[in-house]
Each structure stands twice: as C-alpha cells, then as structure tokens.
VOPAKE-857449 format. One record per residue (C-alpha): x, y, z; residue number from 1. Coordinates in steps of 0.001 Angstrom, whole numbers, padded with zeros to 6 digits. Example, Ala and Ser with C-alpha at 12.3 -4.5 7.8 and 13.67 -1.06 7.14 Angstrom:
<recs>
+---------+---------+---------+------+
:       x :       y :       z : resi :
+---------+---------+---------+------+
:  012300 : -004500 :  007800 :    1 :
:  013670 : -001060 :  007140 :    2 :
+---------+---------+---------+------+
</recs>
This chain:
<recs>
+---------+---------+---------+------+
:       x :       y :       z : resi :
+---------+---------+---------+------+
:  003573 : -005569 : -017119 :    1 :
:  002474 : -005952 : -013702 :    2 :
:  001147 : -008955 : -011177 :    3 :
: -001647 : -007612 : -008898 :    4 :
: -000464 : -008582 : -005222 :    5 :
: -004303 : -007411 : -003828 :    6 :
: -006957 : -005135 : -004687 :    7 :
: -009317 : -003283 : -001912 :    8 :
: -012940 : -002403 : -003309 :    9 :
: -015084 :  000244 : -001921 :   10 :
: -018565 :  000890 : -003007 :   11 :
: -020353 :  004592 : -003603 :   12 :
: -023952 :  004676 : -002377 :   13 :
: -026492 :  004591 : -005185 :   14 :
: -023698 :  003637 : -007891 :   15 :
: -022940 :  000603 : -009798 :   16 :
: -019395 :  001244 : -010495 :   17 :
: -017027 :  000285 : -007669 :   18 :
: -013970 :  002363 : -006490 :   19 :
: -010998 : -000033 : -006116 :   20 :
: -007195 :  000272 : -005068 :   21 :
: -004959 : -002066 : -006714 :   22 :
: -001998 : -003089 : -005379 :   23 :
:  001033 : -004530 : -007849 :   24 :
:  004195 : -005741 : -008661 :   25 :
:  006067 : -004001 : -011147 :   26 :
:  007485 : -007808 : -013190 :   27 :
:  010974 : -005428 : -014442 :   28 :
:  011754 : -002850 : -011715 :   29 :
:  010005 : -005702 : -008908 :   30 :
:  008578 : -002173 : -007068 :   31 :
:  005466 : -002121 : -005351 :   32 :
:  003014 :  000229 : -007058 :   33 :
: -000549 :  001270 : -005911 :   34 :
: -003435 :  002658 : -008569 :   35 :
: -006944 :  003945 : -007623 :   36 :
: -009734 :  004172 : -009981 :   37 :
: -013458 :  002240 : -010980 :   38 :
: -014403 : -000130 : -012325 :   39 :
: -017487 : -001620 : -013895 :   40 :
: -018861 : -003693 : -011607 :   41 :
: -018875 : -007084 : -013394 :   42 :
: -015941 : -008741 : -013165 :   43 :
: -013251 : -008130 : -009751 :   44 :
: -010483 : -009290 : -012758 :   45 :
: -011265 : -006885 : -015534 :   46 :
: -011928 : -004314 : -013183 :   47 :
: -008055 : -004140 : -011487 :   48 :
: -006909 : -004585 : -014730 :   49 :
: -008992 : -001644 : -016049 :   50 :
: -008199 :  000172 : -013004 :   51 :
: -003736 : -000487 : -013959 :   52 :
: -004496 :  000727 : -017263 :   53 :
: -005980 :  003877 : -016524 :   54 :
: -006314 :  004170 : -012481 :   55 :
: -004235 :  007764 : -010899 :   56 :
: -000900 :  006380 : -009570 :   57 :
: -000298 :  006730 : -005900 :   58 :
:  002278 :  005684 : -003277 :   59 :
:  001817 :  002467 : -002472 :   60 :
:  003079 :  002720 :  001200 :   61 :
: -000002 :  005106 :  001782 :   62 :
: -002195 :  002418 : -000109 :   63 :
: -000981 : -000824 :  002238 :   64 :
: -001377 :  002282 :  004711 :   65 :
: -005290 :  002496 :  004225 :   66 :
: -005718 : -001195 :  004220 :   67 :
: -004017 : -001677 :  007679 :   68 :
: -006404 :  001161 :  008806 :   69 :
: -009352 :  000175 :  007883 :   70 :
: -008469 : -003329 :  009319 :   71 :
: -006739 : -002153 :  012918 :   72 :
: -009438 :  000516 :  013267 :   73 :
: -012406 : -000732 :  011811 :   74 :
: -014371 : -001385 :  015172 :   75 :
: -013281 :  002195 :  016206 :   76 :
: -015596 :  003468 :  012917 :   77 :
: -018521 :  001590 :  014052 :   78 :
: -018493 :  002208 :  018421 :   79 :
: -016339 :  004993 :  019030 :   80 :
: -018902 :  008736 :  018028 :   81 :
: -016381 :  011155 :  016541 :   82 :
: -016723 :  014842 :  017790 :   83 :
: -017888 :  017420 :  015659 :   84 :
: -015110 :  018406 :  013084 :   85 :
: -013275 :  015648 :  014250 :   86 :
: -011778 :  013851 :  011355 :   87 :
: -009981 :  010083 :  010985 :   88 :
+---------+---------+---------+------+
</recs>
C-alpha cells in the first residue's frame, strides 16, 4: 500500500487522457517512489490510483527533479528562444 505525497498532471494536445506523475510513500519500507502513466480524465483520485497500479516505475529523485524544474525554470520556457537543436 502506498499514500500519494503529490501528483503532477500534464496534458497531450488533442487528447482526453492526462499524463500524470505520482509521487508516494511506500506505508512498509516508508521509501519515496515515483510512477508515470494516464489516466482517464475524470477523476484526479482514481486517476493516481490507476496510474500506482499500473504506471512504469521511475526514480523518484528524477520525478521531485522535474517538478522543481518546471517550477524554477518555468519563465525561462516562456521568454528565453532556445537555439536550434538546443534542448532543456
């Protein structure tokens, strides 16, 4: 059993289905574990727990990792042009 500690949702242009990252807390071993997966759409609940059931396991380091990105950086996405072949 797990307790979800957050959950970060994405959407995919012209699809219902969202792509979400749920963070947990493993309730025996107490280790932080990350899934990714998608959901329905309906319900932000069902989906994470969907999304623990059947979700590819990552680190979750690399998923808090994301999250602070996206946060520190986020104005950088929207003013700063990236060069051609220039990735984040």
């Amino acid at each position: 059993m797990s307790k979800i500690i957050n959950t970060l949702w994405f959407t995919q242009m012209g699809q219902p289905s969202p792509i979400g990252i749920v963070i947990c807390e493993d309730e025996i071993s107490h280790k932080t574990k990350a899934y990714i997966g998608t959901g329905q759409g309906y319900d932000k609940g069902v989906d994470a727990g969907h999304i623990l059931e059947t979700g590819a396991k990552f680190t979750a380091d690399m998923a808090i990792g994301i999250a602070d990105w996206l946060v520190r950086d986020q104005h950088k996405i929207v003013l700063e042009p990236r060069k051609k072949n220039e990735f984040l």
